[in-house]
C-alpha positions as CSV (number, residue, x, y, z in Angstrom):
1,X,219.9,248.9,-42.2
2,X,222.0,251.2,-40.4
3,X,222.0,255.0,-40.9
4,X,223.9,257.6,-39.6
5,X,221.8,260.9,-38.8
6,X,223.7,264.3,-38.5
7,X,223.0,267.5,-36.2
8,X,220.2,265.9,-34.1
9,X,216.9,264.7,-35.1
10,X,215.8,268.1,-36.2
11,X,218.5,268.6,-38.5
12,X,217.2,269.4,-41.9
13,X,218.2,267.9,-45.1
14,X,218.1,271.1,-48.2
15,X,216.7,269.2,-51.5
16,X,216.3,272.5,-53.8
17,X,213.3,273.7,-53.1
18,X,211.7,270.9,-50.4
19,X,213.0,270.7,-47.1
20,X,213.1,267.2,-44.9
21,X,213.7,266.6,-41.8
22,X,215.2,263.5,-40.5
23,X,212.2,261.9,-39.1
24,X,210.8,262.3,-42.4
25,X,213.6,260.1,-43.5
26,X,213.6,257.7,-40.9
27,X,209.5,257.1,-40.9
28,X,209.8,257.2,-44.8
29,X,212.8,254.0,-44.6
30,X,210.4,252.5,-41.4
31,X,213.5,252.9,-39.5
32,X,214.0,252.6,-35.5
33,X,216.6,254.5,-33.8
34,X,219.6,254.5,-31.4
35,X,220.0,258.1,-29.9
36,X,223.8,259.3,-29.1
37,X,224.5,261.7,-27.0
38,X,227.6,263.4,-25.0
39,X,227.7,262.1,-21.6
40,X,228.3,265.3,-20.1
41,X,226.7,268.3,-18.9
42,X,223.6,268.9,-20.9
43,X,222.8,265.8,-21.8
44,X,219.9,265.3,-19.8
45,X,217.8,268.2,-21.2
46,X,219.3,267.1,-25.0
47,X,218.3,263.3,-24.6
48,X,215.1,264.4,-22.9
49,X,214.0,266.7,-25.6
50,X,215.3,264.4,-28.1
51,X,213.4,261.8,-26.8
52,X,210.0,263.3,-26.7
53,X,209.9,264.8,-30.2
54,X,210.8,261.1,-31.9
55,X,207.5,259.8,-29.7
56,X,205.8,262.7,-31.0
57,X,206.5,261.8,-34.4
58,X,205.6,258.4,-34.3
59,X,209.6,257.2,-34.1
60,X,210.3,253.6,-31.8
61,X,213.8,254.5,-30.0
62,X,215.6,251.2,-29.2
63,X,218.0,252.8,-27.1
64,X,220.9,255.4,-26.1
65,X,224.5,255.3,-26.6
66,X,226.5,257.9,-24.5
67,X,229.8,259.3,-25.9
68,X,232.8,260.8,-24.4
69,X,231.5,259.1,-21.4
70,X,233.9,259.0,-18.4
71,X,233.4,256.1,-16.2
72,X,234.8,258.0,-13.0
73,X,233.2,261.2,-13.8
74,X,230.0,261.5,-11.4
75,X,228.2,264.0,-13.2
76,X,228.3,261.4,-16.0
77,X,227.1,258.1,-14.2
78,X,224.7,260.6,-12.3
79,X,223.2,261.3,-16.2
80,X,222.5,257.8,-17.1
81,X,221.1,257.2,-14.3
82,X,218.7,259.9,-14.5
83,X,218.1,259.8,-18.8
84,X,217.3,256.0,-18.0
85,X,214.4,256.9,-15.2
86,X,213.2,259.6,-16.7
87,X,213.3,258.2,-20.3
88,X,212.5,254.8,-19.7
89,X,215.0,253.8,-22.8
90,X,218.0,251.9,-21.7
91,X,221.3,253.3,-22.2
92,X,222.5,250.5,-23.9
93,X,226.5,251.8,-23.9
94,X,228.5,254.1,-23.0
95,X,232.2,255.6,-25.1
96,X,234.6,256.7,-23.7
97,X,237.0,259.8,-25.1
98,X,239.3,258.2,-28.0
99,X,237.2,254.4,-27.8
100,X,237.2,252.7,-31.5
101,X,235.2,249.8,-30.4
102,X,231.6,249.9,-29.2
103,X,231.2,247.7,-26.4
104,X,227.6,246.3,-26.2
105,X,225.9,243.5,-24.6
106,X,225.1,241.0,-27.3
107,X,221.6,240.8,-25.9
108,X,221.3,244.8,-26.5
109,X,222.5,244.9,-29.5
110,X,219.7,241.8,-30.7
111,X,217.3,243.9,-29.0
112,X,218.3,246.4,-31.7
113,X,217.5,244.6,-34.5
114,X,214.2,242.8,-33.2
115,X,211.0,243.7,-34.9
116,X,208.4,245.4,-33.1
């Protein structure tokens, strides 16, 4: 199952009077995760806070997907390099500005879908 989350993973959802987050929706569908994030400046501290709060809440990330990502840029390449050390979570592609098609490894995107 595939489900798109909105405004980051502490985005919450209004249902009258009870309020959920998303991880109450994802742990509630026992769903894992692909976190997407900008390539550029900021990412780092966005992926890394993202990051720990799904561990905290119990959430299995199976990897990260950077957007608007510019292949030449340094500051970009420099960020993968450094969410993927610090993170230890693959980025498992990257988009560039105006891209339709998600390029991914076919072994990554198995990876996705294997059970824990």
């Amino acid at each position: 199952m595939v489900v798109e989350g909105a405004g980051g993973i502490t985005c919450p959802f209004n249902m009258k009077e009870e309020v959920l987050l998303l991880p109450d929706i994802i742990k509630a569908l026992g769903l894992n995760i692909v976190i997407v994030a900008d390539g550029g400046l900021g990412t780092i501290n966005s992926v890394l806070l993202t990051v720990e709060y799904a561990k905290q809440q119990g959430i299995n990330i199976k990897g990260l997907i950077l957007n608007n990502f510019e292949e030449d840029n340094f500051m970009h390449l420099d960020n993968k390099k450094q969410i993927e050390r610090l993170t230890g979570i693959n980025v498992i592609a990257t988009v560039k500005k105006g891209d339709k098609d998600l390029n991914i490894s076919t072994n990554d995107l198995l990876k996705i879908w294997e059970e824990e």
